[in-house]
C-alpha positions as CSV (number, residue, x, y, z in Angstrom):
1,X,21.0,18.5,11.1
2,X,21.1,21.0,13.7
3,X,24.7,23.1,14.8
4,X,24.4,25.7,17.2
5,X,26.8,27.8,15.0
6,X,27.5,28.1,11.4
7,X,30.6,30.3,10.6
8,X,29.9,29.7,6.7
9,X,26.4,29.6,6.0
10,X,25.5,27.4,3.3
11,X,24.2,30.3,0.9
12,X,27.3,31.8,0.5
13,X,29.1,28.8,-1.0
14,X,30.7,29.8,-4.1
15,X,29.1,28.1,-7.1
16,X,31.6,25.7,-8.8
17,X,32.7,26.3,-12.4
18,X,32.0,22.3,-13.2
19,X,28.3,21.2,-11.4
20,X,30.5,18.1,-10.9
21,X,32.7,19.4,-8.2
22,X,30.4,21.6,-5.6
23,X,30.1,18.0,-3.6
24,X,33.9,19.5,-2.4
25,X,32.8,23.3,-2.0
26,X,30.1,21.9,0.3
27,X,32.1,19.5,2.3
28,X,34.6,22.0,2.7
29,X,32.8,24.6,4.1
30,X,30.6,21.9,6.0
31,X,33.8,20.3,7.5
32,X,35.1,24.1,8.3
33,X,32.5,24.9,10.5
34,X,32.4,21.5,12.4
35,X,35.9,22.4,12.8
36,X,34.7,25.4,14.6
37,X,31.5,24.6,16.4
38,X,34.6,22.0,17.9
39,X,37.2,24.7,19.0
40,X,34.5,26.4,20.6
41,X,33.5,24.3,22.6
42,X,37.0,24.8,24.0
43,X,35.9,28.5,25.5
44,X,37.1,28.9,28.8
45,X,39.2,25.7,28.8
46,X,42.6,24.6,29.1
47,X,43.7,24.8,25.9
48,X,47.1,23.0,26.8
49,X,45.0,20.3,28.2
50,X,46.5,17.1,26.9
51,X,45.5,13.4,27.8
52,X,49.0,12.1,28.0
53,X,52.0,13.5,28.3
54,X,53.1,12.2,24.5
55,X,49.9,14.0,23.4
56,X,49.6,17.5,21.3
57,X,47.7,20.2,23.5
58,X,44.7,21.3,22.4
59,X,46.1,24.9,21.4
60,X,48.6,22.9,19.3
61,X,46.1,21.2,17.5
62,X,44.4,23.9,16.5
63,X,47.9,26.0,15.4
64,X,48.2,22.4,13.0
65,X,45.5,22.7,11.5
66,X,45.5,26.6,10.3
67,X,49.7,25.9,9.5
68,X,48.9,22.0,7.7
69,X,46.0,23.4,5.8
70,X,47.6,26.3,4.6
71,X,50.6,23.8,3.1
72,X,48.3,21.0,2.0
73,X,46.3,23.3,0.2
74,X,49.3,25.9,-1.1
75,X,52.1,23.8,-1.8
76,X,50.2,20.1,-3.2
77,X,47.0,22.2,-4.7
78,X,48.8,25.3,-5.7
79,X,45.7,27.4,-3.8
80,X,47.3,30.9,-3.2
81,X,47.7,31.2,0.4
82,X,49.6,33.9,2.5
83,X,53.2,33.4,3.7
84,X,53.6,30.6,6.6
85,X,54.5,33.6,9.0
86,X,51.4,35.4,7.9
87,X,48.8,32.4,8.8
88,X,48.1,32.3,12.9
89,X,46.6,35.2,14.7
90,X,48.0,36.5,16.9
91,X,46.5,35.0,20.0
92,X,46.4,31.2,19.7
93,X,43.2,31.7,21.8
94,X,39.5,30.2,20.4
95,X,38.4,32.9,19.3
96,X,40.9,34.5,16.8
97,X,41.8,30.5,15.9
98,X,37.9,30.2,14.3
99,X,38.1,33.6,12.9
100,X,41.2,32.8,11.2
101,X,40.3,29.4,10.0
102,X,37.5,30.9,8.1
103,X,38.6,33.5,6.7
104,X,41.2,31.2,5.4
105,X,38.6,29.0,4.4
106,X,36.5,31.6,2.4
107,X,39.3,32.1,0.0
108,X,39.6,28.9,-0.4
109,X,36.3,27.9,-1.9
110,X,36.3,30.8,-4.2
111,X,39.5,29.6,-5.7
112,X,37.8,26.0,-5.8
113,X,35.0,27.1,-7.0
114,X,36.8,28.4,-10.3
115,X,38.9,25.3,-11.1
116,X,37.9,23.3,-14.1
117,X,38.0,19.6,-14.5
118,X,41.3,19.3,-15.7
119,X,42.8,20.8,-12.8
120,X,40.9,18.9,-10.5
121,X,42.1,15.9,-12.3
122,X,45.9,16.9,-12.2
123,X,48.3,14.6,-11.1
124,X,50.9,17.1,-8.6
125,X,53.6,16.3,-5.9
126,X,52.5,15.1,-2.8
127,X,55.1,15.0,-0.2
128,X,57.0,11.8,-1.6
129,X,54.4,10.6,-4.4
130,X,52.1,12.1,-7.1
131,X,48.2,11.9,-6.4
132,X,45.7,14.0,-8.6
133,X,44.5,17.3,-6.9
134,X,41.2,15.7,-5.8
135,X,42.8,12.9,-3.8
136,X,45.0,15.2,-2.1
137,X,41.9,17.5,-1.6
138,X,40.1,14.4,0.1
139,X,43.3,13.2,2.1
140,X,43.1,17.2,3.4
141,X,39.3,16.5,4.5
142,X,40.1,13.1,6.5
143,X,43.3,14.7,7.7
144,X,40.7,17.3,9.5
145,X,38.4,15.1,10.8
146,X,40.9,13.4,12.3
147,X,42.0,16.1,14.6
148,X,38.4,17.4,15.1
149,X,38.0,13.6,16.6
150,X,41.4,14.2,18.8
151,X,39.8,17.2,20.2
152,X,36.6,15.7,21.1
153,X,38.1,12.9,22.8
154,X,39.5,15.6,25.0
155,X,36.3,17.4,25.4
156,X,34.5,14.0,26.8
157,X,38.0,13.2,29.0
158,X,37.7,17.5,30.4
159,X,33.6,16.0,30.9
160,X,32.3,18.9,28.7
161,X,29.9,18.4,26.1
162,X,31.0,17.3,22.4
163,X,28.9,19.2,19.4
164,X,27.7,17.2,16.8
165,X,29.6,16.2,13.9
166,X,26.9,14.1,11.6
167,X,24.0,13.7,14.1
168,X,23.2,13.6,17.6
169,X,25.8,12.5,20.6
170,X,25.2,12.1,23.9
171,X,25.2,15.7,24.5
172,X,22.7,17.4,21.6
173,X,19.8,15.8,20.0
174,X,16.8,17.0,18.3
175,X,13.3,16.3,17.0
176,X,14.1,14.0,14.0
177,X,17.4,12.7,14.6
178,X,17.8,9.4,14.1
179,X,21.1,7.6,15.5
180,X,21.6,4.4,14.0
181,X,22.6,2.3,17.6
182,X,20.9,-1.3,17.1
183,X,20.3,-4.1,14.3
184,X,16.8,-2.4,13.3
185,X,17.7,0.5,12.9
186,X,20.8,-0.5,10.7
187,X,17.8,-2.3,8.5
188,X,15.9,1.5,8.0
189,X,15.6,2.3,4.7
């Protein structure tokens, strides 16, 4: 796979404590830097760009994300996080939005990394019901990629080019990918 930036280079993922449990180190830190290869693509763009008038901005969706991650993962996962006030920078400009996200995000795996079986495994609060720690981990993940979809909806509607997420779009390909777009290739294997 080929991403013109990596803000967490794959070597410096903590090693988790149970073999069992990197898979969510790895996705993490993989899902944090399409997160970012995403918002910059939004340099020199309107960040309060919105499709419809019932839509979030851009800018908003990117204050979401560093405010819903820092709940999802403090208050259901118990990671230690710093106070709500304490999470956006203090431009809510690309820039100091990617830099924050990963620094963010670097705690995050160490503390991860750490966690035993048992914790993982934990049944906790989560908003009105009680999910183990690695559902609510996973719902965090797909709750990401969500918005990191909204946003490149907006790229494609602003007619800039969207990065890639798991392989090649219409923008960026490379020797060796391998889009799966017809029947045959469905039948690869």
């Amino acid at each position: 796979m080929h991403y013109d930036h990596v803000a967490i280079d794959e070597s410096t993922i903590p090693k988790a404590n149970s073999p069992l449990f990197q898979h969510l180190l790895e996705t993490y830190a993989s899902e944090t830097n399409k997160v970012v290869s995403n918002w910059l693509e939004f340099k020199g763009l309107n960040l309060d760009f919105k499709p419809h008038s019932r839509s979030t901005s851009a800018r908003d969706i990117m204050k979401h994300q560093l405010l819903s991650e820092r709940r999802f993962f403090g208050e259901f996962l118990g990671t230690p996080e710093p106070k709500p006030d304490a999470v956006l920078p203090s431009a809510l400009e690309v820039e100091p939005c990617c830099s924050r996200l990963v620094e963010l995000a670097r705690a995050r795996l160490s503390f991860f990394a750490a966690q035993s079986q048992d914790w993982w495994f934990e049944v906790v609060p989560f908003f009105d019901v009680r999910r183990e720690r690695i559902w609510v981990f996973w719902r965090r993940v797909l709750h990401t990629a969500h918005h990191r979809t909204q946003l490149t909806v907006y790229l494609r509607l602003m007619e800039h080019k969207v990065p890639p997420t798991y392989g090649p779009t219409a923008d960026v390909s490379w020797t060796g990918a391998d889009p799966t777009n017809s029947v045959d290739a469905a039948g690869r294997k």
